[in-house]
N, C-alpha and C positions, 0 to 999 in steps of 0.2 A: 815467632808468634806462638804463643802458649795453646794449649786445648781449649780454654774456657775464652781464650781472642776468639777461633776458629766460630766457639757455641753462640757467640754473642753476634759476632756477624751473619752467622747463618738465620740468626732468629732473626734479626735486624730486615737481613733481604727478605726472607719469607713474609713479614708483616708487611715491607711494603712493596709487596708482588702481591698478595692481599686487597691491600688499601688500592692499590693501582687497578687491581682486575672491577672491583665493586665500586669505586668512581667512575667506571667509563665505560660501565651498566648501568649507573644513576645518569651518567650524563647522555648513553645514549637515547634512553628512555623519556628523558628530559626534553631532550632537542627536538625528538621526535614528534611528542604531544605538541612543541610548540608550534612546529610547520601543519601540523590536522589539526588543533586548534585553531591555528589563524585561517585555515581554507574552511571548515563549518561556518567561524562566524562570518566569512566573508557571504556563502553561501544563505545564510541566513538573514543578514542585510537583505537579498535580492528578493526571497521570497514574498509575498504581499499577504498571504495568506496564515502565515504565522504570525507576521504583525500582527494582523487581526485577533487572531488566537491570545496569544502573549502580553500583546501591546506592547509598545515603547517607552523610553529607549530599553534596549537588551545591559544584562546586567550578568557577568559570565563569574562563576563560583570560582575559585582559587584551584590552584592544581592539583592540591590533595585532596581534594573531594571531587576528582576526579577517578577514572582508571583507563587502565592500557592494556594490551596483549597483542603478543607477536604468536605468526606463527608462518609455517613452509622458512623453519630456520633463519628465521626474525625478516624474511623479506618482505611478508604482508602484515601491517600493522592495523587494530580501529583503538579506537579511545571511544570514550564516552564524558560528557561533561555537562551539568545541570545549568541551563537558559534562563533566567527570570527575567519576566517582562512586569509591566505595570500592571498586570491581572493576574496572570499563572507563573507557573514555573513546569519546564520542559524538560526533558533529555535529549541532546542531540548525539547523534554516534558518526563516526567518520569512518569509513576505512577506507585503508590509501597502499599501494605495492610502490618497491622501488628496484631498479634495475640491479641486476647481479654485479657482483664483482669483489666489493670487498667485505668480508664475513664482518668484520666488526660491524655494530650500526654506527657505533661514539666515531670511527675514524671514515664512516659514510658522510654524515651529517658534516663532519668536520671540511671535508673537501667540497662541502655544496653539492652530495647527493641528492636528485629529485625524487620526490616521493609524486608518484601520481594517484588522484582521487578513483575510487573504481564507486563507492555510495556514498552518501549521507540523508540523514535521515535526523526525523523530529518526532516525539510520539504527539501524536493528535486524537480526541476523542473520536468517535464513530459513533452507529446508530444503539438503542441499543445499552449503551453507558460504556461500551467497550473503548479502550485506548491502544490504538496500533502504532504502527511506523509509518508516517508518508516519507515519501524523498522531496526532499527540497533542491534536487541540482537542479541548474536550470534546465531546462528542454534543448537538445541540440539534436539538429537534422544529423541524418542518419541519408551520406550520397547513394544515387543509386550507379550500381555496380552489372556492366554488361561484359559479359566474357572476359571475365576480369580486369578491365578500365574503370574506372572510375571518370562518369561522365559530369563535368563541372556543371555546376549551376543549376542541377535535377536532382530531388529526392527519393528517395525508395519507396513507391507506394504503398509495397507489402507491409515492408516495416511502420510507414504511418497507419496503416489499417489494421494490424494485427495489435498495436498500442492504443487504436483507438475500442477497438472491440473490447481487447479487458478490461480498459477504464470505464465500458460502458454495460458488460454484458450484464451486471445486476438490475441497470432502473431497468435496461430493455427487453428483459424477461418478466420481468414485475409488470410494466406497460401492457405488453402483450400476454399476458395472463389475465390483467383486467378486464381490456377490451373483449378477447375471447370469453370471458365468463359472462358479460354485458351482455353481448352477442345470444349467448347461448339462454337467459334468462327473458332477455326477451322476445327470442324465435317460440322459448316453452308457454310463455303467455299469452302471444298472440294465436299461436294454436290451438290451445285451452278453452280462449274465447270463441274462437272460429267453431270448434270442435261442440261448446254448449250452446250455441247460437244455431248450429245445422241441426241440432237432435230437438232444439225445442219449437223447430218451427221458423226461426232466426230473426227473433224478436227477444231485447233479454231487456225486464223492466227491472231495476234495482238488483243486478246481479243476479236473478232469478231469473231462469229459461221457462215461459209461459207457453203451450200449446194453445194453438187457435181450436174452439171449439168440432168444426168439422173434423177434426184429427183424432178426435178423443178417442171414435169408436176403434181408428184401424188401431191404435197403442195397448187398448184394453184386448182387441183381438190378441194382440202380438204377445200378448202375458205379459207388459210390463216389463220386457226386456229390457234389460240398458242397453244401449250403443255403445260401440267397443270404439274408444279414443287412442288416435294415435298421434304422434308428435312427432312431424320432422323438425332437425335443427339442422339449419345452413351454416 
């Protein structure tokens, strides 16, 4: 075998050690969006509240107008992919990890590697005109856990109370802000009233504190002092 046999096979393999490396980069990337695409749209079936948003039926864009990214050395994957419904059009984003073992993802996916969901999420408008992320996985109890058992058929109260406090601590300060300023506006009124109604005698015709004539003289003694008002709030 000549020099230029030797030239020609090595370029040969090199092209397709090439072509082999970057197909099964496309493919793993490939396979991957396929199993997080199919678990968002499943996720999005369930939700009711993106219906609403969206409307029906869902209509999912093609995979190049999509995008992907791996990362912790391709074991945590999300993708992102545009939702149109019968009124809007969405972003859903997925991300999903899969167990260790084998570095490729092309020869992960090939063996019926599990990718497991850790989010998903859909942007939604807010108050405001702003548009966020909600999650749309479904709700799943969360056991509760006694010196390390896992006690069947009991939830975690903690965990349901500290989910429910975030999901609520904006109306329930906003509430309570109201009520306290109600409170406070009208302890200051009622005092104000009490307060011109004691200094004029505690007769007030048209908003105006009238002195009864016997009173005149002690007021004109007094110099015409005003009475000093004071306002408790409860």
């Amino acid at each position: 075998m000549t020099t230029r046999s030797l030239l020609k096979t090595a370029v040969a393999g090199g092209l397709f050690g090439v072509g082999a490396y970057v197909g099964a980069d496309v493919y793993g990337e490939y396979s991957t969006y396929c199993v997080l695409h199919a678990e968002g749209m499943k996720f999005a079936e369930q939700d009711d509240q993106l219906k609403e948003q969206i409307g029906t039926p869902f209509v999912s864009s093609p995979w190049y107008n999509a995008s992907i990214g791996f990362t912790q050395s391709g074991h945590i994957a999300a993708i992102t992919f545009p939702l149109k419904g019968s009124r809007q059009i969405t972003d859903v984003s997925v991300r999903a990890v899969r167990r260790p073992g084998v570095s490729s993802t092309a020869l992960y996916n090939l063996t019926g590697g599990e990718w497991k969901v850790l989010d998903a999420s859909a942007m939604a408008p807010q108050q405001g005109g702003l548009v966020r992320p909600r999650s749309i996985v479904p709700y799943q109890a969360v056991p509760k856990v006694v010196d390390g058992k896992v006690i069947e058929g009991e939830e975690c109260e903690e965990c349901n109370r500290k989910a429910a406090d975030a999901s609520g601590t904006g109306t329930a300060a906003q509430a309570g802000a109201g009520a306290a300023q109600g409170k406070a506006v009208g302890a200051a009124a009622g005092a104000a009233e009490g307060a011109a109604a004691a200094a004029g005698g505690g007769q007030v015709e048209g908003g105006t504190p009238s002195a009864p004539a016997g009173e005149a003289g002690s007021q004109q003694a007094a110099g015409n002092k005003k009475p000093r008002r004071r306002f408790w709030f409860f």
